[in-house]
N, C-alpha and C positions, 0 to 999 in steps of 0.2 A: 364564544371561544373562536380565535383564530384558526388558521387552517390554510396551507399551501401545496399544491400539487405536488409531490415529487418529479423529479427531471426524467425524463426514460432512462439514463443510464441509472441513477437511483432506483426506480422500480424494478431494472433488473437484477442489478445485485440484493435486492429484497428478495425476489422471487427465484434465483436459483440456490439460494442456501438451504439446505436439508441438516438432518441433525448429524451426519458426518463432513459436513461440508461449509462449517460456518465461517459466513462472510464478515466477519470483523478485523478493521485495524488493532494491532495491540503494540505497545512502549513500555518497554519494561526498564524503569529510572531507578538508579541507586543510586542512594544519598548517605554522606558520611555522616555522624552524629559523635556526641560524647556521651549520650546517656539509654540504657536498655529500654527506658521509656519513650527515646524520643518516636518511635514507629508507633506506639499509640496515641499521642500525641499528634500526629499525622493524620492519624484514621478519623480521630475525631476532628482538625481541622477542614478533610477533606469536605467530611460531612457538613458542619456548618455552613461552608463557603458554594458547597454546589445549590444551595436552598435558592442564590442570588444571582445565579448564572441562567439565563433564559434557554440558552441552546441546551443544556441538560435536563429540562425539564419537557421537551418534544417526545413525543412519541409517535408511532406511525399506525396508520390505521388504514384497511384496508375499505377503498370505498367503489359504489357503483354509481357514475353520474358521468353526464356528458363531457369530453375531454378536447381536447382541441390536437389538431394534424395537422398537415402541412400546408395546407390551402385553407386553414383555421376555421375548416369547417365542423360543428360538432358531432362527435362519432358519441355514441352510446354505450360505449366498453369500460370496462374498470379498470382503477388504477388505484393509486393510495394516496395517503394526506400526510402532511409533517405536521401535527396541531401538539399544543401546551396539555400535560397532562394535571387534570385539575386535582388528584388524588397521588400528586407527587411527593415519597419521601424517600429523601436522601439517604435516611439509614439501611435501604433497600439496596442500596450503589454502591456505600462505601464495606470494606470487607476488611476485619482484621484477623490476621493469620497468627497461628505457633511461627516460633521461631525457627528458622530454617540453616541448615550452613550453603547448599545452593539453591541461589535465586531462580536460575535456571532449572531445574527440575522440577521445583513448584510452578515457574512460567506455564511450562510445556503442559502441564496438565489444566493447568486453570485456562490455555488458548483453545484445549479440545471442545470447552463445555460452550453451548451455544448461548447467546444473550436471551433473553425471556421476548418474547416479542410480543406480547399484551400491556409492556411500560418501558417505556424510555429505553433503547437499547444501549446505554453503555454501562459499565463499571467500573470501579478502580478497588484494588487490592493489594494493603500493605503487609508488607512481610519482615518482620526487623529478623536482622542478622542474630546467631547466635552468641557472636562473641560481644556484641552490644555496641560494636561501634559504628555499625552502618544500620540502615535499613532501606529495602527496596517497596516503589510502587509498581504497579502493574496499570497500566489502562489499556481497557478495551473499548472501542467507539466502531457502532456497526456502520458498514461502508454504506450503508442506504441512510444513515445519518452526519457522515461524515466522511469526507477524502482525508487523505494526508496537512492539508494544511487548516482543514476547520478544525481537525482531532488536535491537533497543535494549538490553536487558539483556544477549544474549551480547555483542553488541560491547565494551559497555563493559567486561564482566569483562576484558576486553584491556587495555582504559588502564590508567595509572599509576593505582596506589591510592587511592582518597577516601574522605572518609568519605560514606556515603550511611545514609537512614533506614534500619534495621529492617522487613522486610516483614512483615506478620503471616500468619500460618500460614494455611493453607484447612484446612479440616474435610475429614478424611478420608472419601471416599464409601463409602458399604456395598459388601458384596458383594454381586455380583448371580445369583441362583442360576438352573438352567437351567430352573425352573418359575413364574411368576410368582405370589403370595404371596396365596389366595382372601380373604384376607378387604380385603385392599386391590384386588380386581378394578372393584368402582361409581366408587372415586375414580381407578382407571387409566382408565376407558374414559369416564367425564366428562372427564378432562385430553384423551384422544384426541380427541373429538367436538370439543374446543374447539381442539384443533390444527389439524383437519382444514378448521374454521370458518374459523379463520386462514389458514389455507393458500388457500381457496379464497378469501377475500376479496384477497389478497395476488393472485393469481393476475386477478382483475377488474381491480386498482389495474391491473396490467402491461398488460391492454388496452386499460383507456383511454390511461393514457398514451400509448402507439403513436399516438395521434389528435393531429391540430390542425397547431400551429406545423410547419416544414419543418425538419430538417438540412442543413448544407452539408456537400457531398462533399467536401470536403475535409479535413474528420473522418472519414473511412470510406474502405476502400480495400482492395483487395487485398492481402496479406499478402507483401513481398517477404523475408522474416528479416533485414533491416538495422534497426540502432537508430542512432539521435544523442540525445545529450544536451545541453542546456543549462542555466544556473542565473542566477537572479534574487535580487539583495538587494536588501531596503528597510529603510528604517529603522521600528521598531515603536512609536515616539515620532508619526512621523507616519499611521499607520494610528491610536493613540488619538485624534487629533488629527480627525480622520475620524469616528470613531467618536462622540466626545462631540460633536461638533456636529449627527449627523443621527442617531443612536440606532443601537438594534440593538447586534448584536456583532463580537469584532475578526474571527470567523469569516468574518461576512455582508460583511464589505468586503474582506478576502481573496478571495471568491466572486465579488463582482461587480467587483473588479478583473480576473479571469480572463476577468470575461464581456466588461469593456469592449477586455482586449486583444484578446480574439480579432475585432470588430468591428473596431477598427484595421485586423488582421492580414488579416482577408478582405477587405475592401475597398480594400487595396493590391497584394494578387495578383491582385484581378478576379474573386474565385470573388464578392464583394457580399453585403451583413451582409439586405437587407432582406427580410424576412418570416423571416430565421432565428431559431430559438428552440430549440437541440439542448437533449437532456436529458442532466442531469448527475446520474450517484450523485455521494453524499458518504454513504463508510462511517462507520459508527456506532460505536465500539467497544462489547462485554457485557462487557467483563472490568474489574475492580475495579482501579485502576493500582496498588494495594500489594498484591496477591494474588501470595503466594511463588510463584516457580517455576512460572507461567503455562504450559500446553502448552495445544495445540489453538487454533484462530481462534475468538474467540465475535465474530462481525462482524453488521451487520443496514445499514441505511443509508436514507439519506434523496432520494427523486429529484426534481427540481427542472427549471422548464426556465428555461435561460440566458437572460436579457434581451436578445441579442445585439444586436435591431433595434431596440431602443432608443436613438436619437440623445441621451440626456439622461443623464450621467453618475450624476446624482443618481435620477431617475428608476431606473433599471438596480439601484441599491443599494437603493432601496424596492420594488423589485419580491421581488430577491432575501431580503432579511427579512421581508417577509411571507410568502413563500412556503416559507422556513425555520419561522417561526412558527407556520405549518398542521402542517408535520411534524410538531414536536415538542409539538404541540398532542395530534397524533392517537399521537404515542410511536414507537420506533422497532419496535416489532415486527408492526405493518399497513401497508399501503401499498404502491406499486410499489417504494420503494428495500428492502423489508424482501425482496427474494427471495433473499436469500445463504441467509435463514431457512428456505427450503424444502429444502434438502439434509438438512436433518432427517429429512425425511418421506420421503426416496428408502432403498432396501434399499444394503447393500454392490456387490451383483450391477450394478446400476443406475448408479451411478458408474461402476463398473468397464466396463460396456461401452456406456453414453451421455456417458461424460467427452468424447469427438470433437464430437456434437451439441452437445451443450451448449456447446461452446465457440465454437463454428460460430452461435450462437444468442445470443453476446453484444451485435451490432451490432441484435438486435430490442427490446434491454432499455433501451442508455443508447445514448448517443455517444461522450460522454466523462467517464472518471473526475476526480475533484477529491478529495484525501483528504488529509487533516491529520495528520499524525506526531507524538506529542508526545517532544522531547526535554529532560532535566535541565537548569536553570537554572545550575547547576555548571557552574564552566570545566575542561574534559577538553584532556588530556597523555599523550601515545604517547613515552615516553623524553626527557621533559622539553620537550618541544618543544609548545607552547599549538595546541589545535585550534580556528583562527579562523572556517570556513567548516563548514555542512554539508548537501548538496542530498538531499535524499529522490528515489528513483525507482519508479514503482508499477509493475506488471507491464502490457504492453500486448495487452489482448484483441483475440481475432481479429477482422477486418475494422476494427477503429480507430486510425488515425492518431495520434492523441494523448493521454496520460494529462499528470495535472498532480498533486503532492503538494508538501505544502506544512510548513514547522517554523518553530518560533521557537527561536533558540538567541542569548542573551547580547545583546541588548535589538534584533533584527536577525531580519527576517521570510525564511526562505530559499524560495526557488521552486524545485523540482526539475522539469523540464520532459525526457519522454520521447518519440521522435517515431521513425515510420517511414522510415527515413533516404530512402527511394526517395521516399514522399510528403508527406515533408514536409522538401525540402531548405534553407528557410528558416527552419531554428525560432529562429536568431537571429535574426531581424528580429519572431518573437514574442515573443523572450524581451525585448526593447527595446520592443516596443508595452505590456508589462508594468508595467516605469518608467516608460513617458509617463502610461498611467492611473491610476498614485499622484499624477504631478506635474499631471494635471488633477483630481482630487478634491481635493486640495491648493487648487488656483486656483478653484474655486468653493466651495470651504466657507470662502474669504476667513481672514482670517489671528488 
């Protein structure tokens, strides 16, 4: 049986999820249909087709063997393995539901529950509509199995056939021996020093950040293991629309829409937007989008702090593109959002028994996540039936109330909105402050 190391940032999100705290990506897809049956028709497609897909059949195991570091010398600390589960069945994965009238409230509960982690960590779960003309899936793919763009490629191997480009191959990496290679030792341990340079500048970004503007508490919160979901569409005609009138990108008024709802949102519960300014990652993806057969997260990210108390809708969008503009000025691999990039520099051993901490240490780094998903411009079909809708759900770190990810799928901006269901029993009335802040950038960029 095969078998591949996980990446350090892989083993850490293995090892910081707890049973309140699970680390999985989830997409919650609704698809239109003409028959009550077609959602079980689904479920059992599902299942046939995942038998033939190899990335769904890994499981992770947790192992103890010599690992390689940074001067690839071997360390004797544990880590885990990606290997093929030889007692794989599908019908363990695929799940089919009663009929529902919202998708969303069955979402929220089926994101709380954690994946099993003794077989294959993901699932998928169909739920047909009540009134028989739709029916939703649900995928979950844990983030120590998948980032955002592999969780995209196993799902899709599920849908109905397309044609899709050609990836092109990655170069096979050498083997790595258990001594590391003397006459390449000067250009190892300059790459170290300059890691290490990085690390610690990275590590400065994280504290300043901590300084200045306030967070509201009600992005942060006790951890009760309930989820809610909600979902937001807009149309991505009027986000261009936005966008060519005040500059920047369609990224940077996705962002500062986020930031003008939640200004709404707090100042209609009474928790009050002013002097708030929480900081937001926005992960970065390293991975090449046509790179065959993607494993391991290569993520870095960008931290920003939300315009929140900014009363000027325009205002808030120029804050937020300039402040995206220093990012990517400075690149994604320095900075306070570049600390996904320090699990690099942690031993196996280290994940293994500071994954609890470290997760317990997410409410010191951001407030809240905002992460962009990219999916194919291709119209996708589960057994003939056109997939109209599809919400992204990012994982929710300890002590934070809300994550936000974000897609464009078929000319139609989708908002995946995840919330701690105990504190945050309103996330509809965020998910709608969401809408009003497209329809007032709209009303002042005039027509």
């Amino acid at each position: 049986m095969t078998s591949d190391l996980l990446a350090p940032l892989d083993l850490a999100f293995w090892n910081i999820e707890s049973a309140q705290h699970p680390m999985h990506l989830g997409a919650l897809g609704v698809f239109s249909c003409h028959s009550p049956t077609a959602g079980a028709h689904a479920a059992d497609l599902l299942a046939s087709r995942a038998a033939a897909v190899p990335g769904l059949r890994m499981r992770i195991r947790d192992v103890w063997q010599p690992l390689a570091f940074p001067l690839t010398f071997p360390l004797p600390f544990g880590g885990a393995t990606r290997e093929a589960a030889s007692d794989f069945d599908p019908l363990d994965h695929v799940r089919l539901h009663a009929p529902a009238a919202d998708f969303h409230a069955v979402a929220g509960r089926l994101m709380q529950r954690p994946l099993e982690r003794g077989r294959p960590p993901w699932e998928a779960h169909v739920v047909p509509g009540e009134d028989g003309t739709s029916f939703a899936v649900l995928f979950k793919f844990h983030h120590a199995l998948a980032d955002g763009l592999r969780a995209l490629m196993l799902a899709a191997a599920l849908m109905d056939p397309m044609d899709m480009p050609t990836p092109r191959p990655r170069p096979a990496e050498p083997a790595r021996g258990l001594l590391p290679d003397v006459r390449k030792l000067p250009e190892l341990l300059r790459g170290t020093l300059s890691d290490v340079g990085r690390a610690l500048d990275i590590g400065a970004s994280v504290a300043r950040a901590t300084l200045g503007a306030r967070s509201s508490s009600a992005l942060t919160s006790e951890p009760s293991g309930t989820r809610r979901t909600a979902g937001v569409l807009i149309d991505l005609d009027a986000v261009h629309r936005v966008r060519k009138t005040v500059g920047g990108t369609v990224n940077d008024v996705l962002i500062a829409i986020v930031a003008g709802a939640l200004r709404t949102w707090l100042d209609e519960r009474g928790d009050g937007s002013a002097g708030v300014a929480p900081r937001a990652l926005i992960p970065v993806s390293r991975r090449r989008p046509r790179t065959a057969h993607p494993q391991g997260n290569r993520l870095s990210g960008y931290l920003i702090r939300l315009p929140v108390d900014d009363p000027d809708p325009l205002g808030r969008l120029r804050t937020v593109r300039m402040a995206m503009d220093r990012n990517k000025d400075a690149g994604p691999n320095r900075g306070a959002g570049a600390v996904a990039l320090l699990a690099d520099h942690v031993p196996p051993l280290g994940h293994r028994l500071g994954g609890p901490v470290v997760g317990q240490a997410a409410r010191l780094l951001f407030d809240i996540l905002v992460t962009s998903v990219p999916l194919p411009s291709l119209g996708l079909k589960l057994g003939g039936s056109p997939l109209t809708e599809i919400y992204p759900f990012a994982p929710l770190a300890r002590g934070q109330s809300l994550a936000v990810a974000v897609s464009t799928y078929r000319g139609r901006v989708h908002y995946g909105l995840v919330a701690d269901a105990k504190a945050v029993p309103d996330l509809g009335r965020l998910a709608r402050a969401v809408t009003e802040e497209m329809e007032t950038l709209l009303t002042v960029c005039g027509p």
